[in-house]
ZADO-1210 file (C-alpha; in nm, 4 decimals, padded with zeros to 6 digits):
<atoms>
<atom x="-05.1055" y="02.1903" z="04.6870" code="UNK" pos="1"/>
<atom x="-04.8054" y="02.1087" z="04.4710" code="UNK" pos="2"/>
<atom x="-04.7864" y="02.2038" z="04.0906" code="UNK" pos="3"/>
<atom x="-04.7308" y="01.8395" z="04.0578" code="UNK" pos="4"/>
<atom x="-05.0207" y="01.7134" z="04.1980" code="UNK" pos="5"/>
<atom x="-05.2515" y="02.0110" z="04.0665" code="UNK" pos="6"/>
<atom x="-05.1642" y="01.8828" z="03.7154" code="UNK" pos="7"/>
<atom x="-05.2545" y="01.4895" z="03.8402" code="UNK" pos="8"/>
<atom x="-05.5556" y="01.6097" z="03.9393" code="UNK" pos="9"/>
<atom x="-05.6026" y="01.7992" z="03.6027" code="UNK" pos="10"/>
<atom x="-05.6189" y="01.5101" z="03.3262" code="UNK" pos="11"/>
<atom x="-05.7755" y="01.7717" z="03.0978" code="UNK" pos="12"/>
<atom x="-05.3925" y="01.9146" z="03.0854" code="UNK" pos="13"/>
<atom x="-05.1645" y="01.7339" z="02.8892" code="UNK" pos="14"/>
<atom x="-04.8629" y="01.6320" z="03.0611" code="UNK" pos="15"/>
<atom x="-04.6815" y="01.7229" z="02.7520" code="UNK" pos="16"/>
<atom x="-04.7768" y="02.0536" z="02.7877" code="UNK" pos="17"/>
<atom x="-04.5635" y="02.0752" z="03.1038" code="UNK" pos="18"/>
<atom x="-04.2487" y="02.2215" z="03.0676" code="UNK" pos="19"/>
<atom x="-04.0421" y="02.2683" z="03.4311" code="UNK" pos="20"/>
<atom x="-03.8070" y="02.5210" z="03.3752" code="UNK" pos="21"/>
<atom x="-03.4004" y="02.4277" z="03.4526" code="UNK" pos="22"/>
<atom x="-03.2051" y="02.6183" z="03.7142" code="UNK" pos="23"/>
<atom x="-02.9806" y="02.7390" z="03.3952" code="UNK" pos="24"/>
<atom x="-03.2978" y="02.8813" z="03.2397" code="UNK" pos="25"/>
<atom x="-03.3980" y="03.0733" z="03.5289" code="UNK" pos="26"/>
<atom x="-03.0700" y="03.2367" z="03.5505" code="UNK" pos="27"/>
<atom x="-03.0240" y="03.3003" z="03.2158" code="UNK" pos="28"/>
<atom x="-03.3466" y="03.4929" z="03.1995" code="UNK" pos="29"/>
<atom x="-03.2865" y="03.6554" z="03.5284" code="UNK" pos="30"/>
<atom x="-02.9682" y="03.7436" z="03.3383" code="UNK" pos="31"/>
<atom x="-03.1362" y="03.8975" z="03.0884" code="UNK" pos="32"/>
<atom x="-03.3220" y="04.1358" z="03.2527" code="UNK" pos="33"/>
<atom x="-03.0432" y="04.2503" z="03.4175" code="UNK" pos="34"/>
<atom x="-02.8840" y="04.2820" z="03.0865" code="UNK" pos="35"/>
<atom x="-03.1308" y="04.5056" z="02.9427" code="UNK" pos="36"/>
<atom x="-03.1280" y="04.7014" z="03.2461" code="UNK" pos="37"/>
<atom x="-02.7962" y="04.8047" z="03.2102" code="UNK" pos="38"/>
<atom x="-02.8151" y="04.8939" z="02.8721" code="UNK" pos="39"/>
<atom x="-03.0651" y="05.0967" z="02.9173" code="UNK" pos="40"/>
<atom x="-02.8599" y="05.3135" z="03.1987" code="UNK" pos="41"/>
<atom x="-02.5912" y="05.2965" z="02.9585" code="UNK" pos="42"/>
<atom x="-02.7241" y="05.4875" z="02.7607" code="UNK" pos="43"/>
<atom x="-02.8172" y="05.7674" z="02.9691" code="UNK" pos="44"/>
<atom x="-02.5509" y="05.7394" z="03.0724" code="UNK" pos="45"/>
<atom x="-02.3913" y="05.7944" z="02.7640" code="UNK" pos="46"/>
<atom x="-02.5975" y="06.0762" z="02.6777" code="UNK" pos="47"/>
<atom x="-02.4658" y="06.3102" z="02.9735" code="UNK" pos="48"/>
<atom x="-02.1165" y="06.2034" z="02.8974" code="UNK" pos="49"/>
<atom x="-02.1616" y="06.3253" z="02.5367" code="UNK" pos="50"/>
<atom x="-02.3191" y="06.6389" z="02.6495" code="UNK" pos="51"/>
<atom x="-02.0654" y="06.7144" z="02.9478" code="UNK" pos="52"/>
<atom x="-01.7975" y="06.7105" z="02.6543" code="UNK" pos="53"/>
<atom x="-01.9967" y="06.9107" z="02.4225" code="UNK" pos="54"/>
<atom x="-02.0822" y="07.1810" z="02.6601" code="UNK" pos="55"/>
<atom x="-01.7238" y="07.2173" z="02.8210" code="UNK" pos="56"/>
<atom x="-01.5105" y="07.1955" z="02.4558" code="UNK" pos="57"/>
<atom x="-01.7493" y="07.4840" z="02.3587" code="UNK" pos="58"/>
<atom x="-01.6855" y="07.6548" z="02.6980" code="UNK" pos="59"/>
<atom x="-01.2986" y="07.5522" z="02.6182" code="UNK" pos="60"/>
<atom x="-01.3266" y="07.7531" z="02.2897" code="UNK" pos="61"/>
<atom x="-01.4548" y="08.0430" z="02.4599" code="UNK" pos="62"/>
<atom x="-01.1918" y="08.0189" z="02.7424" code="UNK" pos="63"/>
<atom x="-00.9366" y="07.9977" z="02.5072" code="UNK" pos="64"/>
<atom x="-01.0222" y="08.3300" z="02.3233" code="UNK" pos="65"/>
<atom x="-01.0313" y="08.5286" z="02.5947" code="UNK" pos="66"/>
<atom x="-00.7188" y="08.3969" z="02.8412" code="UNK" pos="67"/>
<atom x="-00.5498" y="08.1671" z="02.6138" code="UNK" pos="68"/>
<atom x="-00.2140" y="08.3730" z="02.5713" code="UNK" pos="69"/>
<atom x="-00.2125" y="08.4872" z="02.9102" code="UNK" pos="70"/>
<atom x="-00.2102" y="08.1365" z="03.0257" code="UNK" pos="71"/>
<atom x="00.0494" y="08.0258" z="02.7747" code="UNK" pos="72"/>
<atom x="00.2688" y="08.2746" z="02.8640" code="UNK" pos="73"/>
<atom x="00.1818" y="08.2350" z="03.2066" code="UNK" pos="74"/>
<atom x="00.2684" y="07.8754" z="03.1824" code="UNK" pos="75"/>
<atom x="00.6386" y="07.9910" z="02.9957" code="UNK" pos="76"/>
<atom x="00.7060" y="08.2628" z="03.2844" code="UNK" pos="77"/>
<atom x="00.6585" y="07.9517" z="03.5259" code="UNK" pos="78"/>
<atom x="00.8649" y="07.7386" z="03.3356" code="UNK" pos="79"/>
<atom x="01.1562" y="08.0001" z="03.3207" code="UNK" pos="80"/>
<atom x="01.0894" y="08.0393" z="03.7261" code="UNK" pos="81"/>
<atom x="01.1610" y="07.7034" z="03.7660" code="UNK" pos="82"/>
<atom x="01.4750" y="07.6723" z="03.5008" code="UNK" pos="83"/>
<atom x="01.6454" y="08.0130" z="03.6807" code="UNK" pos="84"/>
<atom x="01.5915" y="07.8532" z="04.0528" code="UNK" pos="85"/>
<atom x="01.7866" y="07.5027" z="03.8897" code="UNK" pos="86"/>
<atom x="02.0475" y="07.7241" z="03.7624" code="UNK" pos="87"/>
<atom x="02.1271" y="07.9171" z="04.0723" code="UNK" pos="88"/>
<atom x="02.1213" y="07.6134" z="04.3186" code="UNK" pos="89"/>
<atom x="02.3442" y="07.4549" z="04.0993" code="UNK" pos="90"/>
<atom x="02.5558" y="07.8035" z="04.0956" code="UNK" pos="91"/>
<atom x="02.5957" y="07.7918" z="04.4363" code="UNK" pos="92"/>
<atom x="02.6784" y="07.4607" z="04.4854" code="UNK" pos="93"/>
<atom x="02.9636" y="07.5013" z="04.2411" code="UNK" pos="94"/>
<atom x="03.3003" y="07.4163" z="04.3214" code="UNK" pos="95"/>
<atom x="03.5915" y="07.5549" z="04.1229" code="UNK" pos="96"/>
<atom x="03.6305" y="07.7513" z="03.7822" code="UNK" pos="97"/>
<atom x="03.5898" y="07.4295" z="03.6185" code="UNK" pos="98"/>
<atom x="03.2345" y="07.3810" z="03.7628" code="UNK" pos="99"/>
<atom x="03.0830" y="07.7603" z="03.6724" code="UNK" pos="100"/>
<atom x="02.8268" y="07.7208" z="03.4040" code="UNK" pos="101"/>
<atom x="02.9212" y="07.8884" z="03.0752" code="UNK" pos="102"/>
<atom x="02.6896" y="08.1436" z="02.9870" code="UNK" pos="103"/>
<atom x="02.3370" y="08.0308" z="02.8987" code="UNK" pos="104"/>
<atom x="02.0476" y="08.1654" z="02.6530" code="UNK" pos="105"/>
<atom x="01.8265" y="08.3465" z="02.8839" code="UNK" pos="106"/>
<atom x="01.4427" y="08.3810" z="02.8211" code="UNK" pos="107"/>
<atom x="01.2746" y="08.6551" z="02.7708" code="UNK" pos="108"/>
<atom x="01.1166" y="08.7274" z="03.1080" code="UNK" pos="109"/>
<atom x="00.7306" y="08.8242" z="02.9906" code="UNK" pos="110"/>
<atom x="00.5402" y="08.9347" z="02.7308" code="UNK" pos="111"/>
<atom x="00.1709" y="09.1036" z="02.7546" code="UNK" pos="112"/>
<atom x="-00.0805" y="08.8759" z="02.6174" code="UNK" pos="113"/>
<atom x="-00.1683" y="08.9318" z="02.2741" code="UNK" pos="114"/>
<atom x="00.2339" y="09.0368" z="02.1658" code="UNK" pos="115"/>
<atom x="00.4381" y="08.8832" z="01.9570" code="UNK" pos="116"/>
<atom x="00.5419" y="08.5334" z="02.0977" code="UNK" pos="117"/>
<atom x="00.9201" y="08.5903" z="02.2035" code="UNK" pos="118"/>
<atom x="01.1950" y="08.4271" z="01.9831" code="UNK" pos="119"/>
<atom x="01.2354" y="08.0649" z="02.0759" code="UNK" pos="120"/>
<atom x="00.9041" y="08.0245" z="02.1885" code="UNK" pos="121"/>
<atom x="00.7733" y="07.7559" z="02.0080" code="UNK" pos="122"/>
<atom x="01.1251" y="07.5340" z="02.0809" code="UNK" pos="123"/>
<atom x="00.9625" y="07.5492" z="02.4919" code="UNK" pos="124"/>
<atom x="00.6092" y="07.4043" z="02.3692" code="UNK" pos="125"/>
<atom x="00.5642" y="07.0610" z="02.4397" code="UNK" pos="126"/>
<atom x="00.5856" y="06.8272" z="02.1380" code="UNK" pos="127"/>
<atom x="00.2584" y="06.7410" z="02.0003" code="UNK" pos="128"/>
<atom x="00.1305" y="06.3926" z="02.1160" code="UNK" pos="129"/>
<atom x="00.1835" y="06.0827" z="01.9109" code="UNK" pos="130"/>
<atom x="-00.0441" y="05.7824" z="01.8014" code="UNK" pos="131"/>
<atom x="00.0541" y="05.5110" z="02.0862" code="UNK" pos="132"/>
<atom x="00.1983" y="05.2364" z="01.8858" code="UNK" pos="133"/>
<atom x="00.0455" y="04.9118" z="02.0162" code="UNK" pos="134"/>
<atom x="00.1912" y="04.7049" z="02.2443" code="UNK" pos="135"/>
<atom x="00.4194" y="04.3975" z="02.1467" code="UNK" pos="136"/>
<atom x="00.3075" y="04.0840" z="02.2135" code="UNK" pos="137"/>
<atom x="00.4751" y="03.7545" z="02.3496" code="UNK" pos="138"/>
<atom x="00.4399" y="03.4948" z="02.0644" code="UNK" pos="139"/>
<atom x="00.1479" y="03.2776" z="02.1939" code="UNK" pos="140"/>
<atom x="-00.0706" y="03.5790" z="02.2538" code="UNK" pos="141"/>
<atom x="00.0185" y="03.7218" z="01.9596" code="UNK" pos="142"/>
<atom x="-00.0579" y="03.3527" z="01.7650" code="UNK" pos="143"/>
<atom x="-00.4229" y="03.3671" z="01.9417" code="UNK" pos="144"/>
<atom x="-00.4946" y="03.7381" z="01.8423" code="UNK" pos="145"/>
<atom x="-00.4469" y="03.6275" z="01.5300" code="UNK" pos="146"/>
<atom x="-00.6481" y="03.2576" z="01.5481" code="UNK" pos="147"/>
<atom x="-00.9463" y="03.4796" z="01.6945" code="UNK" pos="148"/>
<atom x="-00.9372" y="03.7689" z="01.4733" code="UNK" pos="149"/>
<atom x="-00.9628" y="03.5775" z="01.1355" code="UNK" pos="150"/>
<atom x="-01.2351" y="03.3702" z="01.2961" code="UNK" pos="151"/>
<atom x="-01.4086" y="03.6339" z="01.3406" code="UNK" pos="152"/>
<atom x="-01.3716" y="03.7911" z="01.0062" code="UNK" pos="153"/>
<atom x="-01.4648" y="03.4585" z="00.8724" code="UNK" pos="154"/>
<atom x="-01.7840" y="03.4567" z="01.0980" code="UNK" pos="155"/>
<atom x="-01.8986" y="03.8259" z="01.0936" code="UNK" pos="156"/>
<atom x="-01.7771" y="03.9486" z="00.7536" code="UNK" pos="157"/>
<atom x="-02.0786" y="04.1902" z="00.5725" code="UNK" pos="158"/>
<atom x="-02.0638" y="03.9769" z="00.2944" code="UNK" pos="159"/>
<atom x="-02.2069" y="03.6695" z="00.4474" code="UNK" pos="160"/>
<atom x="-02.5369" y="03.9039" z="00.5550" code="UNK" pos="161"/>
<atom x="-02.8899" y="03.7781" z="00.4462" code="UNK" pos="162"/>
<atom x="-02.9966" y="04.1220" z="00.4877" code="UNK" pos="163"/>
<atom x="-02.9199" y="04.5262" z="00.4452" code="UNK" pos="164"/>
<atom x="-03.0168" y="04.5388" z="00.8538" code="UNK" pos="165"/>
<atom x="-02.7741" y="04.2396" z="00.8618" code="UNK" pos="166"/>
<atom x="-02.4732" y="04.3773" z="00.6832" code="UNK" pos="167"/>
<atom x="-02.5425" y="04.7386" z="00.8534" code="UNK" pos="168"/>
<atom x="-02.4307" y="04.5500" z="01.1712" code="UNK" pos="169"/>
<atom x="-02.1715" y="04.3287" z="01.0267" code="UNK" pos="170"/>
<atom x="-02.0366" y="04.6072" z="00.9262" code="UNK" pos="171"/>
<atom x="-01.9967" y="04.7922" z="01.2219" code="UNK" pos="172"/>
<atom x="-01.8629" y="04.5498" z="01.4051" code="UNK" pos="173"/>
<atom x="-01.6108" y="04.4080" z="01.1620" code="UNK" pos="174"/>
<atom x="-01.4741" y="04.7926" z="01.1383" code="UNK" pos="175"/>
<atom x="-01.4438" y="04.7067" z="01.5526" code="UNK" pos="176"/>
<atom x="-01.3068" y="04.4035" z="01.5239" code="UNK" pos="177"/>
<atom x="-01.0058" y="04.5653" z="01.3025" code="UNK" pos="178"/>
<atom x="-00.9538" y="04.8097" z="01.5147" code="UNK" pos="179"/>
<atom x="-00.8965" y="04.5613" z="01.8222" code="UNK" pos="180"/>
<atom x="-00.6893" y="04.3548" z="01.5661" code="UNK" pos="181"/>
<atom x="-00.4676" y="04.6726" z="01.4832" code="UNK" pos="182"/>
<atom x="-00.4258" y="04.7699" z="01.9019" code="UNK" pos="183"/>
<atom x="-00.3579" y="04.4622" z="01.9294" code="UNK" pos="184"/>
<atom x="-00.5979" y="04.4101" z="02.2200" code="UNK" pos="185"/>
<atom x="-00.6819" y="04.0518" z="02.2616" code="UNK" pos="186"/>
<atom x="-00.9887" y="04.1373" z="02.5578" code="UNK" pos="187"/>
<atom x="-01.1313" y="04.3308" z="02.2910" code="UNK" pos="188"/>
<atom x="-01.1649" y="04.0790" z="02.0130" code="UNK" pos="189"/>
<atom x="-01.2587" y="03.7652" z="02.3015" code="UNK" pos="190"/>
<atom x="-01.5236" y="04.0407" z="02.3926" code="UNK" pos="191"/>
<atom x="-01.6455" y="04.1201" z="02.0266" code="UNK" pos="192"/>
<atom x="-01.6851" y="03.7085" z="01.9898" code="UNK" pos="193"/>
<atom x="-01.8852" y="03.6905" z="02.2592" code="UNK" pos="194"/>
<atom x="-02.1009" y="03.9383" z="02.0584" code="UNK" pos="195"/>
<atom x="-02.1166" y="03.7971" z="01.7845" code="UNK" pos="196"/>
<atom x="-02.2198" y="03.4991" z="01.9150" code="UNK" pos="197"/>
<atom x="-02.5457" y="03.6500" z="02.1265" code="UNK" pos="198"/>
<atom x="-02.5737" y="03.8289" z="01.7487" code="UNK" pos="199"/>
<atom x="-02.5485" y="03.5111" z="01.5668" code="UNK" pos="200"/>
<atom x="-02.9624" y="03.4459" z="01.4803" code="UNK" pos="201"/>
<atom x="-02.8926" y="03.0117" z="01.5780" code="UNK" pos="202"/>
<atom x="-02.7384" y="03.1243" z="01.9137" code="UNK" pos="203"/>
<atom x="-03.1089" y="03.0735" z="02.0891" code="UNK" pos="204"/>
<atom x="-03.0353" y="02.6926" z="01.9693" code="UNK" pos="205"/>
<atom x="-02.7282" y="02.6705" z="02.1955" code="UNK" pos="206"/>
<atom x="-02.7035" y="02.4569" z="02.5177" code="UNK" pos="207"/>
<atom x="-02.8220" y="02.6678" z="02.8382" code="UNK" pos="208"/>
<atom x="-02.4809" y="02.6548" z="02.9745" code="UNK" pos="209"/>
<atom x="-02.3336" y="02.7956" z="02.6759" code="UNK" pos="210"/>
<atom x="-02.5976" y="03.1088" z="02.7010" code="UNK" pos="211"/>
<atom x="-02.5848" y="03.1399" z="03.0774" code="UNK" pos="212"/>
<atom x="-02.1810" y="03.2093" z="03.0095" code="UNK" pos="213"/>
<atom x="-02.2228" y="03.4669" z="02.7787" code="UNK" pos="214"/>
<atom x="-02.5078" y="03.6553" z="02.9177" code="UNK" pos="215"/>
<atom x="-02.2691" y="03.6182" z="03.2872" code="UNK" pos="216"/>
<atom x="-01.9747" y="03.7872" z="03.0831" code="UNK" pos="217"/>
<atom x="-02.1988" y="04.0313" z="02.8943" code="UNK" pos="218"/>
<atom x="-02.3454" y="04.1716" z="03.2564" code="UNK" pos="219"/>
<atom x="-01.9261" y="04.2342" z="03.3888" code="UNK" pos="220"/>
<atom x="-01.9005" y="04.3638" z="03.0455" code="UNK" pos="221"/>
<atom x="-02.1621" y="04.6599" z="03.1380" code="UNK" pos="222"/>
<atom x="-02.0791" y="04.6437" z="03.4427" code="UNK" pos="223"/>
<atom x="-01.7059" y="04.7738" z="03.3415" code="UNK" pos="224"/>
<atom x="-01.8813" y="05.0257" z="03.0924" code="UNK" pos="225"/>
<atom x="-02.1249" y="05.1735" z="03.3407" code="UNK" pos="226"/>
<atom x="-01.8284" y="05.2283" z="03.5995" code="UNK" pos="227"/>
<atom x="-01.5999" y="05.3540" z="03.3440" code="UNK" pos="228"/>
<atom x="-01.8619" y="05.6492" z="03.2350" code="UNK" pos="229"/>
<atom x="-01.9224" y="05.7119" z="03.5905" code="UNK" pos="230"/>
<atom x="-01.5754" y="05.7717" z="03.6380" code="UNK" pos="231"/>
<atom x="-01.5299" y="06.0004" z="03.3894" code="UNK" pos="232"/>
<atom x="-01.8646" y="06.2333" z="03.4537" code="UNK" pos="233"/>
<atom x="-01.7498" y="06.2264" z="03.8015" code="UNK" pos="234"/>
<atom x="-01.3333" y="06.3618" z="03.6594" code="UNK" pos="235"/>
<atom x="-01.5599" y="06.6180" z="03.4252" code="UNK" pos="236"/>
<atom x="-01.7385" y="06.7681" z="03.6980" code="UNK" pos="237"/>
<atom x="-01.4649" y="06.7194" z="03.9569" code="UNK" pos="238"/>
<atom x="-01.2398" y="06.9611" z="03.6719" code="UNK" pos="239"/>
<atom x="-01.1838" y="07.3330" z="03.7303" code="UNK" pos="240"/>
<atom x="-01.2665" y="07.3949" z="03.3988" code="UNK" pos="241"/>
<atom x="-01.6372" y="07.2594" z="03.5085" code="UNK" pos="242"/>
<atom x="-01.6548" y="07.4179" z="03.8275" code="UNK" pos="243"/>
<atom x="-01.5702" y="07.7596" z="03.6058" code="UNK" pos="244"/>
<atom x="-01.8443" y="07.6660" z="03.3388" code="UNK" pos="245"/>
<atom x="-02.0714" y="07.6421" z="03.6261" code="UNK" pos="246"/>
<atom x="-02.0110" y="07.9906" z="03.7664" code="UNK" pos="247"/>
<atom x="-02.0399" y="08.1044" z="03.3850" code="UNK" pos="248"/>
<atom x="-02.3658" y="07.9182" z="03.3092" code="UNK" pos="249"/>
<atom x="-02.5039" y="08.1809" z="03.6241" code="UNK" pos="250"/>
<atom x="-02.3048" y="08.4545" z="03.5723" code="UNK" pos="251"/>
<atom x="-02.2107" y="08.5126" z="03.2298" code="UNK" pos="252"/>
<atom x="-01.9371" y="08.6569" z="03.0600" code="UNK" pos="253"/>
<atom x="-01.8313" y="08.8539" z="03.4246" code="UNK" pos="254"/>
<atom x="-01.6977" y="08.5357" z="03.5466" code="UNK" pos="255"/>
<atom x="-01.4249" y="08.5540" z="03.2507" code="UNK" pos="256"/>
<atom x="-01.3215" y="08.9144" z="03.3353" code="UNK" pos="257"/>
<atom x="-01.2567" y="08.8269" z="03.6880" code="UNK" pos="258"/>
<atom x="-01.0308" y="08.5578" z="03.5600" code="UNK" pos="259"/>
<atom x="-00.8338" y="08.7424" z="03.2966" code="UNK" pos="260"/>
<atom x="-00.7659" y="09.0265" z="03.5818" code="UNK" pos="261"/>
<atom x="-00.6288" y="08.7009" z="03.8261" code="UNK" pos="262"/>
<atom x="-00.4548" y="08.6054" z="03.5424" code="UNK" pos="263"/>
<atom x="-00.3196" y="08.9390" z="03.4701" code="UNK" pos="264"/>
<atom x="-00.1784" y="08.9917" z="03.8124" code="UNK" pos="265"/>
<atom x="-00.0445" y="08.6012" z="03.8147" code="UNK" pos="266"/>
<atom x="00.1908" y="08.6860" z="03.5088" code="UNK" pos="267"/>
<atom x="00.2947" y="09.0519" z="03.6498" code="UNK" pos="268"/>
<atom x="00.3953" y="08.8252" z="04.0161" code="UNK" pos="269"/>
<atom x="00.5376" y="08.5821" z="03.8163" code="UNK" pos="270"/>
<atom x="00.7384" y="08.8132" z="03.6136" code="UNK" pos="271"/>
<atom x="00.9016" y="09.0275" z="03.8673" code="UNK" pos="272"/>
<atom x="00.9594" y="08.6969" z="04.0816" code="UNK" pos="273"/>
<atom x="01.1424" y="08.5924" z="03.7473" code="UNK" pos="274"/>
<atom x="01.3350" y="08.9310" z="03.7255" code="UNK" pos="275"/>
<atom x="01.4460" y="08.8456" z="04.0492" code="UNK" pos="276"/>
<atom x="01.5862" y="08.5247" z="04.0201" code="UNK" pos="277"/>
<atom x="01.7642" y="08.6811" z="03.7393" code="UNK" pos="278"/>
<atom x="01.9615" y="08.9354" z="03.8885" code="UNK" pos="279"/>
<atom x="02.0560" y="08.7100" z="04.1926" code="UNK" pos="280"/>
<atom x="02.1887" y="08.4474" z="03.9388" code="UNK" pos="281"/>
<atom x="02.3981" y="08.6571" z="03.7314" code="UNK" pos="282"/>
<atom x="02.5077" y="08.8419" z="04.0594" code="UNK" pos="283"/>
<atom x="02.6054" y="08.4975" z="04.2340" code="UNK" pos="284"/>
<atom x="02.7697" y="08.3877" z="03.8685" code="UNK" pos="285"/>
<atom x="03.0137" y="08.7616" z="03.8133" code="UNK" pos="286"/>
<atom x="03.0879" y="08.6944" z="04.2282" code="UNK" pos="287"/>
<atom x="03.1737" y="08.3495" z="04.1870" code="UNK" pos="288"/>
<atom x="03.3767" y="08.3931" z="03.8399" code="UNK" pos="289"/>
<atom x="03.5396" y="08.6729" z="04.0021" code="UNK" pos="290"/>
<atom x="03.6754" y="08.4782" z="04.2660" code="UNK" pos="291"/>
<atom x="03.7688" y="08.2296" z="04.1073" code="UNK" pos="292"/>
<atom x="04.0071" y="08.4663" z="03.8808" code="UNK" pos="293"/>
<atom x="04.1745" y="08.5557" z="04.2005" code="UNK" pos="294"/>
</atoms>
């Protein structure tokens, strides 16, 4: 029998009591649950992320104190490999006294780890990494970054709270919603509206449509977190510097003696292949010159 007619036959229950739930409704719960679901993975989630990156900077640290130098300088002898092998291809391919190379600074070909670092060392390491400036804007995105952002620090700003709880969490997301401003990430802000809207304490007054829509974008939104996190445990543990912290978590510190002896007998390879490339460039470069003087 049909709710319908179990209520007819009911007159106890008053029809006004009756409330048939929309198709919108039913989707915005199911919605819902699917929301809180995700959150709640998110943050475990988030938890092994943050303790991945804890244990392997540590393990970093300790890596670094033991083979550091020897794979800097490793990493220099490599470099000078590669600069050497240029030099002499172009050498030989030389045509002419005009096209010999005039005589070029040569590095120093290695130096044991813990030495002093060779003159002109520091001009070879890489330039230290600068704050990406953010990206420039046509004008009508740039007018609707800025239409959205000062609605949004109109809406959200801590001093319209009714509450400390309330201006905790105004806070925190207006310091977010400057920071989007300032990267000039449009996404961002349109993504921090749609929070403050499920946020704002009238927003269970709003149409279903206008719920179903956010709680629709707020389920890709996780969605795009969870994946992203997966991602990046997946890089973490994919890295050699994980598969070495495993081996080190059984071992102990053995596993890092093995690797400073590799490392040892990388740089002594490396070296004499360097010494070698040398001697055949400044023999090809006194054969060359001296033909060409004849």
């Amino acid at each position: 029998m049909s709710q319908s007619r179990d209520v007819e036959a009911r007159p106890d229950v008053p029809r006004s009591l009756v409330r048939v739930q929309a198709p919108e409704e039913r989707e915005y719960g199911r919605r819902l649950r699917q929301i809180a679901a995700r959150r709640r993975r998110l943050e475990v989630l988030q938890t092994e992320v943050a303790v991945l990156r804890e244990g392997l900077g540590r393990f970093q640290v300790t890596c670094d104190a033991r083979v550091g130098d020897l794979v800097a300088e490793l990493r220099r002898v490599r470099r000078a490999v590669a600069e050497y092998e240029r030099r002499l291809e172009r050498l030989l391919f030389a045509v002419g006294a005009a096209a010999l190379p005039e005589d070029e600074e040569e590095p120093v070909p290695f130096a044991r780890a813990g030495a002093e670092p060779a003159p002109g060392a520091d001009a070879e390491s890489p330039p230290p990494e600068e704050r990406p400036r953010p990206p420039r804007l046509d004008e009508s995105t740039e007018a609707e970054l800025k239409r959205l952002y000062f609605d949004l620090a109109k809406r959200c700003h801590p001093d319209f709270a009714r509450d400390d709880a309330e201006r905790g969490r105004r806070e925190g997301l207006m310091a977010r919603i400057n920071d989007a401003f300032r990267a000039r990430d449009l996404p961002a802000l349109a993504e921090l509206g749609r929070e403050a809207d499920a946020a704002d304490p009238d927003f269970g007054a709003r149409p279903p449509r206008e719920r179903l829509a956010w709680a629709e974008a707020e389920v890709a939104r996780l969605d795009e977190l969870l994946a992203g996190l997966k991602e990046e445990a997946a890089a973490l543990r994919r890295g050699d510097l994980h598969r070495l912290w495993s081996r080190y978590q059984e071992r102990g510190s053995r596993v890092l003696d093995v690797l400073e002896d590799d490392l040892e007998a990388r740089l002594v390879a490396e070296g004499r292949r360097l010494d070698r490339l040398i001697a055949a460039y400044r023999r090809t470069r006194d054969e060359r010159r001296d033909a060409a003087v004849v």
